[in-house]
C-alpha positions as CSV (number, residue, x, y, z in Angstrom):
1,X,0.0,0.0,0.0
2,X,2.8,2.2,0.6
3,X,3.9,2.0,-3.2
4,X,0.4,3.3,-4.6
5,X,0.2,6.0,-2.1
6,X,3.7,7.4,-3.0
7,X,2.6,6.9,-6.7
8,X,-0.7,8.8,-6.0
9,X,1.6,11.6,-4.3
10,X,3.4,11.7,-7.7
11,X,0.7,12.0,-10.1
12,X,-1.2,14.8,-8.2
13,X,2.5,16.9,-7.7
14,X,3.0,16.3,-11.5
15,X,-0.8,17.8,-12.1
16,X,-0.7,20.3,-9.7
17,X,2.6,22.1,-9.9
18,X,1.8,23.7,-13.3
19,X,-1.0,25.1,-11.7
20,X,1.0,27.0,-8.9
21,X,3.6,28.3,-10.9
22,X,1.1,29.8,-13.0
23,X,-0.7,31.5,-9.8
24,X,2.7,32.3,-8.9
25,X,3.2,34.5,-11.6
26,X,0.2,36.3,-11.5
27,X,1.3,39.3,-9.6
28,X,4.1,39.9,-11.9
29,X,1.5,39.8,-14.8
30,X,-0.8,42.5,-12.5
31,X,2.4,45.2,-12.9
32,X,2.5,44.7,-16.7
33,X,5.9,42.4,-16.1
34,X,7.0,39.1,-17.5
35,X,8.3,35.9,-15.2
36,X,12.0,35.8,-16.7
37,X,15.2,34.5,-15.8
38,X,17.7,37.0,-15.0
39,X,20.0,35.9,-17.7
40,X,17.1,37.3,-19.8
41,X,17.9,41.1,-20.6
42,X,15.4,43.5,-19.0
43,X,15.9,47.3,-17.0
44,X,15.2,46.0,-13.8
45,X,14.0,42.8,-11.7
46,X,11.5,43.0,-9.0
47,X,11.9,39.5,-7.0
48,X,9.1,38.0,-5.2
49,X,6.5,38.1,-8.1
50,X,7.2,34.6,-9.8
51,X,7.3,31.2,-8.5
52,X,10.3,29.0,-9.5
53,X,14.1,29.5,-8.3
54,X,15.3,32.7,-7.3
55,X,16.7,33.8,-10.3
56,X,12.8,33.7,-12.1
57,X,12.3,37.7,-10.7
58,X,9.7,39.7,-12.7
59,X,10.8,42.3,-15.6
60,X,8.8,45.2,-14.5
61,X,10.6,47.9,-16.8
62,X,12.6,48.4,-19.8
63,X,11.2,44.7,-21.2
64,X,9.2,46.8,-23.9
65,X,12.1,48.5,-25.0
66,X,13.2,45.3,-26.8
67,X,10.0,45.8,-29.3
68,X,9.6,49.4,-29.3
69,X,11.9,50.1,-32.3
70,X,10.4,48.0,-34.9
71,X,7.0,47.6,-33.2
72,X,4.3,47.5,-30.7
73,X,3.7,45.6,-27.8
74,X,0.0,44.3,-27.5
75,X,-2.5,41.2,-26.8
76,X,-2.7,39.2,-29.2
77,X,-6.3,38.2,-28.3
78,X,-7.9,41.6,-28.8
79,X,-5.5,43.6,-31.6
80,X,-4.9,42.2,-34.9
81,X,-1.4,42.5,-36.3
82,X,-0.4,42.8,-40.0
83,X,2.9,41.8,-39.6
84,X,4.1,39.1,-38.0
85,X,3.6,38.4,-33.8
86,X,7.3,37.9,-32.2
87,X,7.1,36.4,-28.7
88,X,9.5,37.7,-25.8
89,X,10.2,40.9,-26.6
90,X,7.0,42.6,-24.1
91,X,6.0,42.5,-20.6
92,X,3.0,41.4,-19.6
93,X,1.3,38.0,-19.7
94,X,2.3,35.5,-22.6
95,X,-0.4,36.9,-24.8
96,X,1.3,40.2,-24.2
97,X,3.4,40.0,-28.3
98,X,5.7,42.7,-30.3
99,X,3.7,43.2,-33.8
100,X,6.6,44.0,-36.0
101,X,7.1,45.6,-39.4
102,X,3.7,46.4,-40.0
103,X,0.8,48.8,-38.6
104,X,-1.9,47.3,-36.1
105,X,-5.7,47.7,-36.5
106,X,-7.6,47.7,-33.0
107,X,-10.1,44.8,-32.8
């Protein structure tokens, strides 16, 4: 009995843990940051706002920067972009894209 109820530990830590990170990074998301590693350029780190080891600190300025010359940084779920969507270079959430080499039409 021991056996199953170590495996059972397993298989609910395997389904749950995406689930906390996720929460975890909510906060960061609420300041218009990005959960990043801080080998990841950005203008500054706030730590405390994401789950995962300690060097996964939010980007809470300068992230947009990385977009801002060939671009702008919106959702991809409510603007439609007539270039192409590039992931990573905008704070926010994940849905939070640089549209790049094109104009964007509010939708």
């Amino acid at each position: 009995m021991t056996t199953v109820f170590s495996l059972q530990n397993f298989v609910l830590l395997v389904i749950v843990s995406p689930v906390f990170i996720l929460a975890g990074d909510s906060s960061c998301w609420a300041m218009n940051g990005r959960c990043q590693y801080t080998s990841e350029p950005c203008g500054r780190y706030k730590p405390g706002y994401c789950a995962g080891p300690t060097n996964r600190q939010c980007c809470v300025k300068g992230q947009d920067y990385l977009c801002q010359r060939k671009g702008v940084c919106q959702d991809i779920n409510t603007v439609i972009c007539r270039g192409e969507y590039t992931a990573g270079l905008c704070g926010g959430g994940l849905s939070r894209q640089c549209c790049r080499n094109s104009y964007h039409i509010p939708g």
